[in-house]
N, C-alpha and C positions, 0 to 999 in steps of 0.2 A: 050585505051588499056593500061594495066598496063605492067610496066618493071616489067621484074623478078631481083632481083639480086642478084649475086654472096654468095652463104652463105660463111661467112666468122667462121671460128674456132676459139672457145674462147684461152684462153691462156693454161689454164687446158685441154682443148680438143687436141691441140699440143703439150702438152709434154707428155700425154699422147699415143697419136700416136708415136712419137719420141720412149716413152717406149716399146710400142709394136713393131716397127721395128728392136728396140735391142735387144730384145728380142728374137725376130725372129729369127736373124743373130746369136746369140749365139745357140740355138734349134742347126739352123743349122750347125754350126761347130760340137758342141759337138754329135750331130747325125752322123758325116761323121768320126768321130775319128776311129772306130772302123773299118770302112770301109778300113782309109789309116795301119791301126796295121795290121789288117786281109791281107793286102798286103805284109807285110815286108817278108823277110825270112834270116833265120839264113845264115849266111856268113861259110865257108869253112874256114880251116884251110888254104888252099893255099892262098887263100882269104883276110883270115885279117895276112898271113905272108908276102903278097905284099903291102900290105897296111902300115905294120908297116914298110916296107923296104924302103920305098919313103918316110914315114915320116922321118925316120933316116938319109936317105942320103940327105933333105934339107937341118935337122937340122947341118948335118955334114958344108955344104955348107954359114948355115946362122954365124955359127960360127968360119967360117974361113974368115968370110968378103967377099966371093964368091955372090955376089948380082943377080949376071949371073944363075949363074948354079942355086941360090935357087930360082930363079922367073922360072926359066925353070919347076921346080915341081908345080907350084901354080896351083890352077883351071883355068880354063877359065874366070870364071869369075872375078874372083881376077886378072889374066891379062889383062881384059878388064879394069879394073880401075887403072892401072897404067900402064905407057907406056914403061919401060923398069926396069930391075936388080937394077940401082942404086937407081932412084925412090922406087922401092919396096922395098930394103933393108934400104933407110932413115925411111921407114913408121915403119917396123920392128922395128928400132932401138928406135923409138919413142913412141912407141905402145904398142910392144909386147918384152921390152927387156930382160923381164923374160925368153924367148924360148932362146934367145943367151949367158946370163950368166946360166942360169941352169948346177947345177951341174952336174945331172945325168935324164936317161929320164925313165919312166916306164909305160910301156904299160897295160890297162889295159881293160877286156872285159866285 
């Protein structure tokens, strides 16, 4: 009785699958794009004036050396990675200290 075995994929055969599954994967993002725009919807004025109002009072907070009060505004998820104000305002300081010397801030839509 003969064994079968295993066909095995030349080199060109796998990278070629390789291409077609990225392929794939791109298809599909760029198919779904439309789907997450088609979702959006235009923000309210009350909307993006609370929006700019929370921005401001961090920034009020991050440039007063307030680490308290500017982690208080962060997302959630930006407080799940760091565990308290002081922590989040060294990263600030470190990262982003263009937001705390900035001269002036302008909102824009």
């Amino acid at each position: 009785m003969s064994r079968m075995r295993p066909a095995r994929m030349s080199r060109a055969g796998s990278a070629r699958r390789r291409f077609l599954v990225g392929l794939a994967g791109v298809v599909a993002v760029v198919g779904a794009a439309p789907l997450v725009h088609a979702a959006e919807r235009k923000l309210t004025k009350a909307e993006w004036a609370a929006i700019r109002r929370v921005i401001s009072q961090q920034l009020v907070a991050l440039r007063a050396g307030d680490g308290e009060r500017a982690f208080s505004y962060a997302s959630p998820g930006i407080r799940a990675q760091f565990d308290d104000g002081r922590t989040f305002m060294t990263m600030v300081r470190t990262q982003y200290s263009a937001l705390v010397d900035a001269r002036y801030t302008e909102f824009l839509e």
